[in-house]
C-alpha positions, 0 to 999 in steps of 0.5 A: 500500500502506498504511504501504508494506508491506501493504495488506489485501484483504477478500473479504466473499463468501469465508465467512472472517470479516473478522478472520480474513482480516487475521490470514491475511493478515498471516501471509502477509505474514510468510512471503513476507518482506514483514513483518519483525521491527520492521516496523510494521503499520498503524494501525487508522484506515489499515486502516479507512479503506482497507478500510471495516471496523469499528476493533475488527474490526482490532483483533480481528485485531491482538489474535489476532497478539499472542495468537499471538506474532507481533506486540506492541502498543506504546502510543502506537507501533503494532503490531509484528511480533516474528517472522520467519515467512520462510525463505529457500526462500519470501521475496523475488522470487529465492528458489528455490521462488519461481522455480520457481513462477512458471515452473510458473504461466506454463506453466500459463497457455500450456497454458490453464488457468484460475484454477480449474484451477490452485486444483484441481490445486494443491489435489490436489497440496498434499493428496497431499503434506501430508495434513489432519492435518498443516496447522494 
């Protein structure tokens, strides 16, 4: 992992643009707790270097978290996260909904599904629960 806290992925067939799968990504790293208050994204170059993608695409990404009020740019430093997106039912590998999760998929798993099925039946579910008009 880059700067041991996050390491970006991009899936350059998903049809979300690159900015926005680091900005994604980001956020979900923010929800799990795996990104904290003062925690120090990584460098434009070590994002570049890992992923092959343009600095100023990361900086576009960056720039978007600042905007967002998740993360400040600190000349000279780095970039730094500013707010916790984790609570306690989502963050480390012991949290409760976490858990109960894991659990779900390794059933899911012994009872076959496949990757597929499990994004299906999620995507159902999650839609019946929070409708369209409520997800941001």
């Amino acid at each position: 992992m880059l700067t041991g806290v996050i390491e970006f992925r991009i899936d350059r067939r998903s049809g979300v643009s690159t900015y926005m799968q680091i900005v994604q990504q980001a956020k979900q790293a923010m929800r799990l707790g795996l990104l904290n208050p003062g925690d120090r994204l990584p460098s434009a170059r070590e994002v570049v270097e890992a992923t092959a993608v343009n600095p100023n695409t990361v900086l576009k990404a960056y720039r978007e978290l600042e905007r967002e009020g998740l993360v400040e740019g600190r000349r000279g430093s780095g970039t730094f996260v500013t707010k916790s997106l984790s609570s306690e039912a989502t963050a480390g590998d012991d949290a409760p909904l976490r858990q109960e999760l894991a659990a779900w998929m390794r059933r899911a798993r012994q009872d076959g599904l496949v990757v597929e099925d499990v994004d299906a039946l999620y995507t159902a579910v999650r839609d019946e629960h929070y409708p369209a008009e409520e997800r941001s």
